[in-house]
N, CA, C and O atoms as a Tripos MOL2 file, in Angstrom:
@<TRIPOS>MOLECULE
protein
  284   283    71     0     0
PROTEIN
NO_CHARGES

@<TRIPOS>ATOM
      1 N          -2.6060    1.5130  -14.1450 N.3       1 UNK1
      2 CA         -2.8060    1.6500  -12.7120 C.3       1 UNK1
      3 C          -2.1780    2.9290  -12.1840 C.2       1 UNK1
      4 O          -2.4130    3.5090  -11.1240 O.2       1 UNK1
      5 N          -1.5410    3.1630  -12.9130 N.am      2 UNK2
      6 CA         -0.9190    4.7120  -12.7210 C.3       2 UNK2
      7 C          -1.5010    5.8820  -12.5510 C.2       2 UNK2
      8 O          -1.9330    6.3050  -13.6230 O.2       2 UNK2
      9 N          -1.7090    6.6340  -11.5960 N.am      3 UNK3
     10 CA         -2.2610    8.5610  -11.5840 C.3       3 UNK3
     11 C          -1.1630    9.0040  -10.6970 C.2       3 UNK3
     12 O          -0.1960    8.3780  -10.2640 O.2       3 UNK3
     13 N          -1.5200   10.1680  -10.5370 N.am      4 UNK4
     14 CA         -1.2910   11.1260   -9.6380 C.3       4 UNK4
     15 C          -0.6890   10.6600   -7.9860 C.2       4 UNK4
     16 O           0.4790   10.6780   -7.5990 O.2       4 UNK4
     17 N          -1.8450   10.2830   -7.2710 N.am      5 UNK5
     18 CA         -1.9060    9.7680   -6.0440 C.3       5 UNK5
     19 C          -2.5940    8.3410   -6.1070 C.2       5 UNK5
     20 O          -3.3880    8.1100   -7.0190 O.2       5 UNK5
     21 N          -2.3140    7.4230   -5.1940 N.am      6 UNK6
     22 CA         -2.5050    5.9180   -5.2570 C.3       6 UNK6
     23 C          -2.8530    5.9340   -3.4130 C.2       6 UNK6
     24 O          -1.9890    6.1940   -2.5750 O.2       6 UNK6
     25 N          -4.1990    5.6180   -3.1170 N.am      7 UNK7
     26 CA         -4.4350    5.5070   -1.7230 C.3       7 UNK7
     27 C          -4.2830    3.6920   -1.4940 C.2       7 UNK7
     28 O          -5.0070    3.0660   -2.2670 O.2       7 UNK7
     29 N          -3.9520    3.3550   -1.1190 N.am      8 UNK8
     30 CA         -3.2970    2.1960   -0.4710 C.3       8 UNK8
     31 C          -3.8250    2.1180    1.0480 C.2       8 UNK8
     32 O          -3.7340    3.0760    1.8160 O.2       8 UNK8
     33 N          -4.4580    0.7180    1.4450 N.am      9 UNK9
     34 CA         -4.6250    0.0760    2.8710 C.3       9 UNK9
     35 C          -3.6990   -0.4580    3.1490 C.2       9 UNK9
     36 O          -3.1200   -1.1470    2.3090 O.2       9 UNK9
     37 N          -3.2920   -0.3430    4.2680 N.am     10 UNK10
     38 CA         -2.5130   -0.9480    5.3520 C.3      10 UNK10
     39 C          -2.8420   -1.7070    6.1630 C.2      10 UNK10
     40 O          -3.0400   -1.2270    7.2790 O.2      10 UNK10
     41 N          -3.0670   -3.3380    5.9650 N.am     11 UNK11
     42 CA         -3.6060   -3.6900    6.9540 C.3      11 UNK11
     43 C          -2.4910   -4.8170    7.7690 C.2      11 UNK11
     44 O          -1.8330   -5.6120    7.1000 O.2      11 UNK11
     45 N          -2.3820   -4.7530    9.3890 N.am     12 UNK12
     46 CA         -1.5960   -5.6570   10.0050 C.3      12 UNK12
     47 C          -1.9610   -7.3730    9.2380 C.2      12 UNK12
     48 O          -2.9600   -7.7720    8.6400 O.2      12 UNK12
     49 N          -0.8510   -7.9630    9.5410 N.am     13 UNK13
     50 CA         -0.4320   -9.2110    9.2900 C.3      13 UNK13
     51 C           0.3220   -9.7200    9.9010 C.2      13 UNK13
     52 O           1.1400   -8.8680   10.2460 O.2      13 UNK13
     53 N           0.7090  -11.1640   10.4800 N.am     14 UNK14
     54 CA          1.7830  -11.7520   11.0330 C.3      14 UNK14
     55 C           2.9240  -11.3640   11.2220 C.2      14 UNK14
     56 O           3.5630  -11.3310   12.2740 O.2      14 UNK14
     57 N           3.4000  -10.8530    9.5190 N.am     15 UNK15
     58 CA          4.7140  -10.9360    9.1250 C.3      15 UNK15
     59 C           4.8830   -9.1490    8.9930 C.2      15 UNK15
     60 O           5.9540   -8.7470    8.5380 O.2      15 UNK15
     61 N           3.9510   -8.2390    9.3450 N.am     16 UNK16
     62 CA          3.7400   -7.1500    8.7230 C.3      16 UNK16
     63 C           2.5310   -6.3710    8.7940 C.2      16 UNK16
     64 O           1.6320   -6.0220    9.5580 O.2      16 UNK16
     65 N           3.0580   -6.2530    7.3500 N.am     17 UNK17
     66 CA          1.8660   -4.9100    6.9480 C.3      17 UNK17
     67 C           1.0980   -5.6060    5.7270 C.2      17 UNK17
     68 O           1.9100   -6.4950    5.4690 O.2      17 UNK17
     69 N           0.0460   -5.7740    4.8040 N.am     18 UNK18
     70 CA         -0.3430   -5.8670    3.6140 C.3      18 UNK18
     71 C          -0.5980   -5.1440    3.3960 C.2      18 UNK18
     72 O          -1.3850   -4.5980    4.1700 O.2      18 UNK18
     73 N          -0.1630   -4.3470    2.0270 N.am     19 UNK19
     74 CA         -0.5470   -3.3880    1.1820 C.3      19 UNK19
     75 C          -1.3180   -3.5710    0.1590 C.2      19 UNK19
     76 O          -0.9950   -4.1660   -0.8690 O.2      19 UNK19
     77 N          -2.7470   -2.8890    0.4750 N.am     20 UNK20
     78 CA         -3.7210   -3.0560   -0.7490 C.3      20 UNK20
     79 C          -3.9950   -2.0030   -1.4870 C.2      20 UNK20
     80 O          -4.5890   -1.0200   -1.0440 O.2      20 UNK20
     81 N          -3.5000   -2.1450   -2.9140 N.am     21 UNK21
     82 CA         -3.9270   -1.3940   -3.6530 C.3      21 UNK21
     83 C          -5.1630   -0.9530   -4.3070 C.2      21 UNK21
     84 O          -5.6180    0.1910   -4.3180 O.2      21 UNK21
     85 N          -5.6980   -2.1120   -4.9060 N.am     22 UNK22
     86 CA         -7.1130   -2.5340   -5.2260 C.3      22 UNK22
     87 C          -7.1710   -3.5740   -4.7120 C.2      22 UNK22
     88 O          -6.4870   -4.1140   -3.8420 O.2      22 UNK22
     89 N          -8.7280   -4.1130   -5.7340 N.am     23 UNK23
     90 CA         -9.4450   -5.1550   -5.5070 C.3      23 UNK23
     91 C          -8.0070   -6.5570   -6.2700 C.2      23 UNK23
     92 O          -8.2460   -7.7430   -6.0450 O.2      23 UNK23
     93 N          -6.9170   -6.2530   -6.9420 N.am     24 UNK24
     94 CA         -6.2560   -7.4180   -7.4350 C.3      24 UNK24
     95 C          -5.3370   -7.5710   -7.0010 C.2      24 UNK24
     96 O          -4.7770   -8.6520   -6.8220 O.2      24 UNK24
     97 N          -4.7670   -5.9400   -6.5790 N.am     25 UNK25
     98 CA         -3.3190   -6.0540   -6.5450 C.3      25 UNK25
     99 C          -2.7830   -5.7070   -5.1740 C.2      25 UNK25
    100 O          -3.2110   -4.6140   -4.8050 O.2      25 UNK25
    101 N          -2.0200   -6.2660   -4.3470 N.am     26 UNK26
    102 CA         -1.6380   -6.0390   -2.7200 C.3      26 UNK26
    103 C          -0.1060   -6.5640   -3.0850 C.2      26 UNK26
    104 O           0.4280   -7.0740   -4.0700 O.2      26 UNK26
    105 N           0.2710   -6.2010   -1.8800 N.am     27 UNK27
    106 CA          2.0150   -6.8760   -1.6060 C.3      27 UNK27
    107 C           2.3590   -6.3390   -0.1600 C.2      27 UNK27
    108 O           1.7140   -5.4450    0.3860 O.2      27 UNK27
    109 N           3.5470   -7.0410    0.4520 N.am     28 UNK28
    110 CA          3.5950   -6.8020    1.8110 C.3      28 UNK28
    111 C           4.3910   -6.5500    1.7960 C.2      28 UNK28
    112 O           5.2200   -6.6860    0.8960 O.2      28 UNK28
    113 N           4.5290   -5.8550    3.2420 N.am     29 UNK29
    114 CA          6.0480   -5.1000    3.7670 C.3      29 UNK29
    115 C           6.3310   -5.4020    5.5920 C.2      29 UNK29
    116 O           5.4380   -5.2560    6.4260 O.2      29 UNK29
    117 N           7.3860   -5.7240    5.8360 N.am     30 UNK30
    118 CA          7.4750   -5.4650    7.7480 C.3      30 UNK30
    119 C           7.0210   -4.3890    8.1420 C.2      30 UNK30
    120 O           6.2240   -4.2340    9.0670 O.2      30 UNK30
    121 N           7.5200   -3.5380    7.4360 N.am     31 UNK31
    122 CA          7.4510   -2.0160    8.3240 C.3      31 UNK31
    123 C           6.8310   -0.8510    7.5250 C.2      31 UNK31
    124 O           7.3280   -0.4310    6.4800 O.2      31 UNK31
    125 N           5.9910   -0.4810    7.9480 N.am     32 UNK32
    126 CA          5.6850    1.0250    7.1270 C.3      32 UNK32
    127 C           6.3560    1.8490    6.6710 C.2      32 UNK32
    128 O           6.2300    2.4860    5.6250 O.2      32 UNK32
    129 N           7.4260    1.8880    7.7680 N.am     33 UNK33
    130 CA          8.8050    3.0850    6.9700 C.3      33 UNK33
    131 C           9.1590    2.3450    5.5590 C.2      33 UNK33
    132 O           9.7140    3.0160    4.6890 O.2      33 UNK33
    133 N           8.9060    1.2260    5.3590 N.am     34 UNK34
    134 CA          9.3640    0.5740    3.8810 C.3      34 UNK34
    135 C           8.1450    0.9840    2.8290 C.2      34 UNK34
    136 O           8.2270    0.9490    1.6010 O.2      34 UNK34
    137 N           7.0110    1.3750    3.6060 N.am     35 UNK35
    138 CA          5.8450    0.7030    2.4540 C.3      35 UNK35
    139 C           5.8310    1.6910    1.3670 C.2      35 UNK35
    140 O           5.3300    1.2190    0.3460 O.2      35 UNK35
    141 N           6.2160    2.9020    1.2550 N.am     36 UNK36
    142 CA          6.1160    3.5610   -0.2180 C.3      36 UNK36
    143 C           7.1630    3.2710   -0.9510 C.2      36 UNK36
    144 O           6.9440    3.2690   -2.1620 O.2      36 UNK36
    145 N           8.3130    3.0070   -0.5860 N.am     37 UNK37
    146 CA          9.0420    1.9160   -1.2890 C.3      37 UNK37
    147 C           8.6830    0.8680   -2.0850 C.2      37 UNK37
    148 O           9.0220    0.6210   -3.2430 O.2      37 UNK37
    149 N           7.7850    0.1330   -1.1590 N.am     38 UNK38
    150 CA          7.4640   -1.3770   -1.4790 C.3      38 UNK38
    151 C           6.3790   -1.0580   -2.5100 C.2      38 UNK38
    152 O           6.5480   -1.7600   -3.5060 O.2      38 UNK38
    153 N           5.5500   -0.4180   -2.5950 N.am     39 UNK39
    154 CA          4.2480    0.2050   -3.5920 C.3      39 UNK39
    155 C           5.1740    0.6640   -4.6230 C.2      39 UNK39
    156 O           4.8370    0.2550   -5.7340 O.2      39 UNK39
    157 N           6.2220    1.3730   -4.6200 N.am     40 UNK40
    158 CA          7.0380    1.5180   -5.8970 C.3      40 UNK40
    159 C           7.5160    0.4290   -6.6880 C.2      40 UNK40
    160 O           7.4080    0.1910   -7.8900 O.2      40 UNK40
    161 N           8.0670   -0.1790   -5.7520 N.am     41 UNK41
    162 CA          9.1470   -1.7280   -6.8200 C.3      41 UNK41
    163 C           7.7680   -2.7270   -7.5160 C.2      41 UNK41
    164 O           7.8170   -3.3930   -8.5500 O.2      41 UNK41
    165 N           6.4170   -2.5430   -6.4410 N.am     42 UNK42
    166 CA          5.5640   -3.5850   -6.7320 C.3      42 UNK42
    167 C           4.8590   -2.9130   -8.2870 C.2      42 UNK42
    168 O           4.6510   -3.5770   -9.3030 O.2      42 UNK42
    169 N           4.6120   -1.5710   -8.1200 N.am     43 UNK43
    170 CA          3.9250   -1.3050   -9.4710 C.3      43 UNK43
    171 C           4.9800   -1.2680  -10.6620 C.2      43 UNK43
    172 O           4.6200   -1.5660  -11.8010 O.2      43 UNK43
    173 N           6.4410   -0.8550  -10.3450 N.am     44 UNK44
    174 CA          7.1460   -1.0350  -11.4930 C.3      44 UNK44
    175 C           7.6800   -2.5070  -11.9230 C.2      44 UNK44
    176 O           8.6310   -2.5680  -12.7020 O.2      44 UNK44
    177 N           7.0410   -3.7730  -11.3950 N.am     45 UNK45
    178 CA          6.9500   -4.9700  -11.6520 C.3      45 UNK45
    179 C           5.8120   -5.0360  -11.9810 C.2      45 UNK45
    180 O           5.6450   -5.9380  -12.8020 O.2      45 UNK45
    181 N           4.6040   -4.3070  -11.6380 N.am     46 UNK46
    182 CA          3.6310   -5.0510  -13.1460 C.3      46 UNK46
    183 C           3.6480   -4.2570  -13.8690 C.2      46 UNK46
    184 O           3.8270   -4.7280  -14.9930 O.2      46 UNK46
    185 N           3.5610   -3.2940  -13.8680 N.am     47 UNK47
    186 CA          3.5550   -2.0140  -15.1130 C.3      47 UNK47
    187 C           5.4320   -1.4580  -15.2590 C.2      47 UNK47
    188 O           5.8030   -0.3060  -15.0330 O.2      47 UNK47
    189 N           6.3860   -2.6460  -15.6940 N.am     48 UNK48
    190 CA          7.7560   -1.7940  -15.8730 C.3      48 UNK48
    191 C           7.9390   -0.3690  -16.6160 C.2      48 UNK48
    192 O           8.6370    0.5070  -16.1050 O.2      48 UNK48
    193 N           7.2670   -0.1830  -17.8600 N.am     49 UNK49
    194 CA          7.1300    0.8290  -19.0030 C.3      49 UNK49
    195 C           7.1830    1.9100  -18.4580 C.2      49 UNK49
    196 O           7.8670    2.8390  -18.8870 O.2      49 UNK49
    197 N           6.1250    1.9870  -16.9280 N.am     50 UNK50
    198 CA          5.8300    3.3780  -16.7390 C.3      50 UNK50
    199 C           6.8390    4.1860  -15.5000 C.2      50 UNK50
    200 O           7.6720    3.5440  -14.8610 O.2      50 UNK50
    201 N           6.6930    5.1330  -15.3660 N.am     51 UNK51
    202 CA          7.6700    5.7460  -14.3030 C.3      51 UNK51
    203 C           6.8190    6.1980  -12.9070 C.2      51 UNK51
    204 O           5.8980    7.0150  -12.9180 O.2      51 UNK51
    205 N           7.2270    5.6290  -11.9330 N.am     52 UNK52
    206 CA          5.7080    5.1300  -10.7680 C.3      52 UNK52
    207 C           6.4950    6.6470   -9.7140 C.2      52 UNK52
    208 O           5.8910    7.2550   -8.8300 O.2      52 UNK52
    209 N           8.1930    6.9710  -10.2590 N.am     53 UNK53
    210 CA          8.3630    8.2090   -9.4360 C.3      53 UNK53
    211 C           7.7280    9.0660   -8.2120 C.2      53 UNK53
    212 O           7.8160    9.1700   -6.9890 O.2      53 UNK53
    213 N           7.0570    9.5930   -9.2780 N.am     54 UNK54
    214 CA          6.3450   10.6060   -9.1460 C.3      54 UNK54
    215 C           4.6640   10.5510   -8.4420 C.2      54 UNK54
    216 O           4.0650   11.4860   -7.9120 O.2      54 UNK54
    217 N           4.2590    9.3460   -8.6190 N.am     55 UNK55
    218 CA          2.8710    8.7440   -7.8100 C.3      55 UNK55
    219 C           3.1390    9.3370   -6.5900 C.2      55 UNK55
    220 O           4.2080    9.1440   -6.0120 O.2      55 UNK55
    221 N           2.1760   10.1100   -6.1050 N.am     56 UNK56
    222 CA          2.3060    9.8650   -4.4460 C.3      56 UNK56
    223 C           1.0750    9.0840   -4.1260 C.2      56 UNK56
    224 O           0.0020    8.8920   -4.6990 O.2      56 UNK56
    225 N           1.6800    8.6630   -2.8770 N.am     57 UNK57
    226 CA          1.3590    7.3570   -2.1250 C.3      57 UNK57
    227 C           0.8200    7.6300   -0.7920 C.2      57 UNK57
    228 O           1.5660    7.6380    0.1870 O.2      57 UNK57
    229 N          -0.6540    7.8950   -0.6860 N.am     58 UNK58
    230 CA         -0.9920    8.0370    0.7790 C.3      58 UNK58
    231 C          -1.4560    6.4430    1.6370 C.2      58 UNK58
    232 O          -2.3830    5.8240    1.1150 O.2      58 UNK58
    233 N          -1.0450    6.0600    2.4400 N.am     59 UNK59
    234 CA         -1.4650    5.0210    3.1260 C.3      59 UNK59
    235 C          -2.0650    5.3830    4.2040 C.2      59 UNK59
    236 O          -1.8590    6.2710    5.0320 O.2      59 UNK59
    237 N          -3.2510    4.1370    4.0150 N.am     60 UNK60
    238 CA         -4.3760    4.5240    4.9710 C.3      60 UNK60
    239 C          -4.5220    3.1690    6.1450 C.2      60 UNK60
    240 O          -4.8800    2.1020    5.6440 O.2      60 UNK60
    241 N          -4.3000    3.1800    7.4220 N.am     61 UNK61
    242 CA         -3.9500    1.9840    7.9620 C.3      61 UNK61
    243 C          -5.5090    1.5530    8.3150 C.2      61 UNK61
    244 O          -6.3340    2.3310    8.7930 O.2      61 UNK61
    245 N          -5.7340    0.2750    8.0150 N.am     62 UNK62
    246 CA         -6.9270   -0.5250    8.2910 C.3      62 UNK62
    247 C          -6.9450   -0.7040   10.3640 C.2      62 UNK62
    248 O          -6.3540   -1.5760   11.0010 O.2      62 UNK62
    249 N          -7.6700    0.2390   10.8400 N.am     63 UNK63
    250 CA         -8.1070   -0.0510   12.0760 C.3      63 UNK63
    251 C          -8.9310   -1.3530   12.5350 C.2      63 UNK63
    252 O          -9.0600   -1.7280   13.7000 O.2      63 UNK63
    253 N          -9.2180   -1.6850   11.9150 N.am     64 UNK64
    254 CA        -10.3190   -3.0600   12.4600 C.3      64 UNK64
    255 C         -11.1220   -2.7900   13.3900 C.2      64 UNK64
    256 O         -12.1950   -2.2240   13.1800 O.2      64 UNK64
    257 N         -10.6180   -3.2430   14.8190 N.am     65 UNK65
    258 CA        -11.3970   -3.2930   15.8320 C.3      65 UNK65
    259 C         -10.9960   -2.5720   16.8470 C.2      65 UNK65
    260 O         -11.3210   -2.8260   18.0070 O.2      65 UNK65
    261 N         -10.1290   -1.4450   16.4450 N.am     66 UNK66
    262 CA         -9.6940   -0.4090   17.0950 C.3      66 UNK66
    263 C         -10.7390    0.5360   16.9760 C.2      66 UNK66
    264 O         -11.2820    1.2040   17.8570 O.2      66 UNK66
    265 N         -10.9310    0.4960   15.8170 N.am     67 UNK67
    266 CA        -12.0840    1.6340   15.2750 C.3      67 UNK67
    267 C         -13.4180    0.9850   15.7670 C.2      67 UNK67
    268 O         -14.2780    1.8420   15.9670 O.2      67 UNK67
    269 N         -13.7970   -0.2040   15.9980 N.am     68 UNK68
    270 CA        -14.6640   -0.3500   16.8310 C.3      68 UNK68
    271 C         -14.9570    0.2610   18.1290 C.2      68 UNK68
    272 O         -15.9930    0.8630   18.4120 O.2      68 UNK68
    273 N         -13.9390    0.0520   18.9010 N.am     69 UNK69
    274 CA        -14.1070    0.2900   20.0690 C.3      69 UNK69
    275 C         -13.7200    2.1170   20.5270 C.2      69 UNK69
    276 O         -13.6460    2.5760   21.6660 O.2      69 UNK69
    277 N         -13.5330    2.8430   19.2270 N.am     70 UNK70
    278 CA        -13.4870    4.4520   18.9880 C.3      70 UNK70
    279 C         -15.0280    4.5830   19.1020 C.2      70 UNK70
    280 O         -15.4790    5.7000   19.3550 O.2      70 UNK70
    281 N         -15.6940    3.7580   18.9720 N.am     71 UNK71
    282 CA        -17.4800    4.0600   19.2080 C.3      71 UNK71
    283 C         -17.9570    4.3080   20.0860 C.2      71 UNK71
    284 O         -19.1760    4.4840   20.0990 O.2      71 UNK71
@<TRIPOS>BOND
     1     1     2 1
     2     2     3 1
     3     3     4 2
     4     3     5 am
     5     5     6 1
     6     6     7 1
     7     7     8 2
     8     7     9 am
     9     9    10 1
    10    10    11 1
    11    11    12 2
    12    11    13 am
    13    13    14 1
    14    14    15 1
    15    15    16 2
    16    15    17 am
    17    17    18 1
    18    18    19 1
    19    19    20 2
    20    19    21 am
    21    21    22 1
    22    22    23 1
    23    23    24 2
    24    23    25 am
    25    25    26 1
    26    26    27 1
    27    27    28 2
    28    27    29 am
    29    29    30 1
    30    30    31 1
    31    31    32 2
    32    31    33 am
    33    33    34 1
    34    34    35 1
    35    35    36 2
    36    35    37 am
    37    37    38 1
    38    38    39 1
    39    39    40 2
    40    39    41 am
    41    41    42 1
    42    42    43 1
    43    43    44 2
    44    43    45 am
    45    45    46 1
    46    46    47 1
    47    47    48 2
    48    47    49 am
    49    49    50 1
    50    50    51 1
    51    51    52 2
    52    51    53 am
    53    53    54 1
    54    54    55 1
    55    55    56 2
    56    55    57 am
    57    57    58 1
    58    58    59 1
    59    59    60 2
    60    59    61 am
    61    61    62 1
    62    62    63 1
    63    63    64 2
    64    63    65 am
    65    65    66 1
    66    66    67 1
    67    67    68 2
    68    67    69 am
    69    69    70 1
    70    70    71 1
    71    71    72 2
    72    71    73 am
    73    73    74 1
    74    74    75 1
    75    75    76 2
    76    75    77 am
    77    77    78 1
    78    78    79 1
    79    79    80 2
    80    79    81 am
    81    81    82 1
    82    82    83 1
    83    83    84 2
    84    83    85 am
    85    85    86 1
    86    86    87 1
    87    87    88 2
    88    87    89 am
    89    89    90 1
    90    90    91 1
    91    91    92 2
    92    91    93 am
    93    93    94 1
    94    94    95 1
    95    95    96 2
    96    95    97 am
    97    97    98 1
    98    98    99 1
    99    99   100 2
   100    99   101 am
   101   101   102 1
   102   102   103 1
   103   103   104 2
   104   103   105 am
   105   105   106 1
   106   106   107 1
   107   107   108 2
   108   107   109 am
   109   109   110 1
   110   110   111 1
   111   111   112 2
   112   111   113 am
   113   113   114 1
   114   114   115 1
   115   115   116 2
   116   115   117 am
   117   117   118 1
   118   118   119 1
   119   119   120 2
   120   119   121 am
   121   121   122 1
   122   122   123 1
   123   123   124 2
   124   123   125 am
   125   125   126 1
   126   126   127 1
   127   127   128 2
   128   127   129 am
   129   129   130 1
   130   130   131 1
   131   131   132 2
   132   131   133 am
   133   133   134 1
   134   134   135 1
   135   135   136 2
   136   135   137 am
   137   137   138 1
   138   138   139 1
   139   139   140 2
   140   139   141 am
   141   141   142 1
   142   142   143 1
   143   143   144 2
   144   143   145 am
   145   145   146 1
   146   146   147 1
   147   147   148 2
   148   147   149 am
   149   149   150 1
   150   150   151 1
   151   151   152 2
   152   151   153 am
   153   153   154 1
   154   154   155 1
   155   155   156 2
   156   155   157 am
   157   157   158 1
   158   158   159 1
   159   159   160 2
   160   159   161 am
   161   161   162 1
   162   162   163 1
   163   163   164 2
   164   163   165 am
   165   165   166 1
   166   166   167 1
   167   167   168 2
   168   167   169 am
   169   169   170 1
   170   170   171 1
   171   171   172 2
   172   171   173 am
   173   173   174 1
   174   174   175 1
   175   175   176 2
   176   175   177 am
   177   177   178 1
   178   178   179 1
   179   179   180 2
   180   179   181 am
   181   181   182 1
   182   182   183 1
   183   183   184 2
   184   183   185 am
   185   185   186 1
   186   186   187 1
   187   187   188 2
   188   187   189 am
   189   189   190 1
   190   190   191 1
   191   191   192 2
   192   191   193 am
   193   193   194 1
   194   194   195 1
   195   195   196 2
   196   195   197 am
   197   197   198 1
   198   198   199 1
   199   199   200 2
   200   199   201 am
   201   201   202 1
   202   202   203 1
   203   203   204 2
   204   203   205 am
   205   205   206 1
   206   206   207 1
   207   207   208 2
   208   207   209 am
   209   209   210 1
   210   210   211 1
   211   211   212 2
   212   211   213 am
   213   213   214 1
   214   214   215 1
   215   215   216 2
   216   215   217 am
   217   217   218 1
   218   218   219 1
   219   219   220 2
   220   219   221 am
   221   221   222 1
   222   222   223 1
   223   223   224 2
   224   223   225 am
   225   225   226 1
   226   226   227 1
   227   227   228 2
   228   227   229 am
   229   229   230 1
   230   230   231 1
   231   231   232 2
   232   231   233 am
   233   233   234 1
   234   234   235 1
   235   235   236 2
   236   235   237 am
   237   237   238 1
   238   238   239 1
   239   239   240 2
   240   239   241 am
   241   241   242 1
   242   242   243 1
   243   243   244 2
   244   243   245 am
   245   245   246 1
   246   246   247 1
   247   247   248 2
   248   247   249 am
   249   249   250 1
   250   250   251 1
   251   251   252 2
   252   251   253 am
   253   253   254 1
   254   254   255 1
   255   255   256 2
   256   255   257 am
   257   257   258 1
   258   258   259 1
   259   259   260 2
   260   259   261 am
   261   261   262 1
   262   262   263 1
   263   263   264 2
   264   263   265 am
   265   265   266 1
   266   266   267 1
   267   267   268 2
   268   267   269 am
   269   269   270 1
   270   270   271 1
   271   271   272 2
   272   271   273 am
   273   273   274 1
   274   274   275 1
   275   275   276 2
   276   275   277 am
   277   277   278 1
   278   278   279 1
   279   279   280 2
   280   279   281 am
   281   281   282 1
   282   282   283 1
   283   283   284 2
@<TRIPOS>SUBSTRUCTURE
     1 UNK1         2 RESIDUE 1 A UNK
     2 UNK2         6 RESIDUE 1 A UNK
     3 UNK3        10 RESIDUE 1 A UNK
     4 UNK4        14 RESIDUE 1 A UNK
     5 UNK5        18 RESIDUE 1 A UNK
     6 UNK6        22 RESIDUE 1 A UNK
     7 UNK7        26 RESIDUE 1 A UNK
     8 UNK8        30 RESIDUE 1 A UNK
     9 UNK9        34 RESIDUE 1 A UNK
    10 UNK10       38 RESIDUE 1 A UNK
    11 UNK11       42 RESIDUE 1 A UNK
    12 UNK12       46 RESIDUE 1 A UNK
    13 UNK13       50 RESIDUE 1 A UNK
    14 UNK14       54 RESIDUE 1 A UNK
    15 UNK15       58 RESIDUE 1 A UNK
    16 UNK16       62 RESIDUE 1 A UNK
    17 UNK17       66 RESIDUE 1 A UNK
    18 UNK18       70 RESIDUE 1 A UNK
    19 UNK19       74 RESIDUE 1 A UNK
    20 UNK20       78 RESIDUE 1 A UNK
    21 UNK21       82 RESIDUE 1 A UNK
    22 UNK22       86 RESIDUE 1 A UNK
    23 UNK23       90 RESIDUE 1 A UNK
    24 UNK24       94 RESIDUE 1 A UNK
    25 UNK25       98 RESIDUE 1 A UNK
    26 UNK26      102 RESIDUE 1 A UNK
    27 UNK27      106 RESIDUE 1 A UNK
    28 UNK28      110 RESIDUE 1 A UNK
    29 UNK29      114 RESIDUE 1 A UNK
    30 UNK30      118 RESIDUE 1 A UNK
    31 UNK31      122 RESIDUE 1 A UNK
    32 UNK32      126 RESIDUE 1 A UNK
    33 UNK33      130 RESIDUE 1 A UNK
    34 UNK34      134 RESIDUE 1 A UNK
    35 UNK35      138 RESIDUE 1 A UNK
    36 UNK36      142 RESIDUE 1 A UNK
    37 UNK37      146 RESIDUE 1 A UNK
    38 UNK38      150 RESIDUE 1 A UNK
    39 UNK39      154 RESIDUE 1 A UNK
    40 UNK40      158 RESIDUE 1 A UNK
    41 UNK41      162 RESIDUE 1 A UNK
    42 UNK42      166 RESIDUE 1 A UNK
    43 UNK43      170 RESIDUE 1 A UNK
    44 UNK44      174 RESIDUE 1 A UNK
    45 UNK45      178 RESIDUE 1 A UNK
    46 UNK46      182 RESIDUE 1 A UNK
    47 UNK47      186 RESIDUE 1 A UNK
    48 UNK48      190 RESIDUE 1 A UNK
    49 UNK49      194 RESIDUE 1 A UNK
    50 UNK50      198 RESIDUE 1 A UNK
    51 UNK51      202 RESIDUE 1 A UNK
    52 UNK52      206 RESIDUE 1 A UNK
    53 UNK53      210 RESIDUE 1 A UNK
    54 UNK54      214 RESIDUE 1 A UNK
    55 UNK55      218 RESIDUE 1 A UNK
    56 UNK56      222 RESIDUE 1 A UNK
    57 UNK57      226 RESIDUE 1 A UNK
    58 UNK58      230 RESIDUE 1 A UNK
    59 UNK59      234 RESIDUE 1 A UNK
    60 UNK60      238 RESIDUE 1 A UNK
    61 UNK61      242 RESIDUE 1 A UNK
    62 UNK62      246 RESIDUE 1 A UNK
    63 UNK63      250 RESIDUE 1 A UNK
    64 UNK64      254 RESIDUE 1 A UNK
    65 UNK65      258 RESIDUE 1 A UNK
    66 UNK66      262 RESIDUE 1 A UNK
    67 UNK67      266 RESIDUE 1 A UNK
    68 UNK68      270 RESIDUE 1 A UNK
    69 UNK69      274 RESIDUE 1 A UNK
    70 UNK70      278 RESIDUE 1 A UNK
    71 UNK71      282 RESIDUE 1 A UNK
């Protein structure tokens, strides 16, 4: 699951934020100031072996129906 750059959704939640990586893998955070953090600890818990460092991490926040009404 590892490259270069990892684009990640952001989408609101109750408790937060959900962070989607792909189609399998997500994990959540309160706050955005946490979430490239949280995309770090989460990939070096399924993939420990590799060194997630260096990934950069662009997050892209899921507008919903904000972006609707941008129409």
């Amino acid at each position: 699951m590892t490259s270069n750059e990892l684009i990640v959704t952001a989408r609101t939640w109750a408790h937060g934020w959900e962070l989607i990586l792909d189609d399998e893998n997500a994990t959540q955070v309160r706050s955005l100031a946490h979430a490239e953090q949280q995309v770090r600890d989460y990939l070096d818990t399924i993939d420990p072996d590799a060194d997630h460092a260096e990934v950069r991490i662009r997050l892209v926040p899921e507008l919903g129906q904000a972006a609707e009404q941008l129409d």
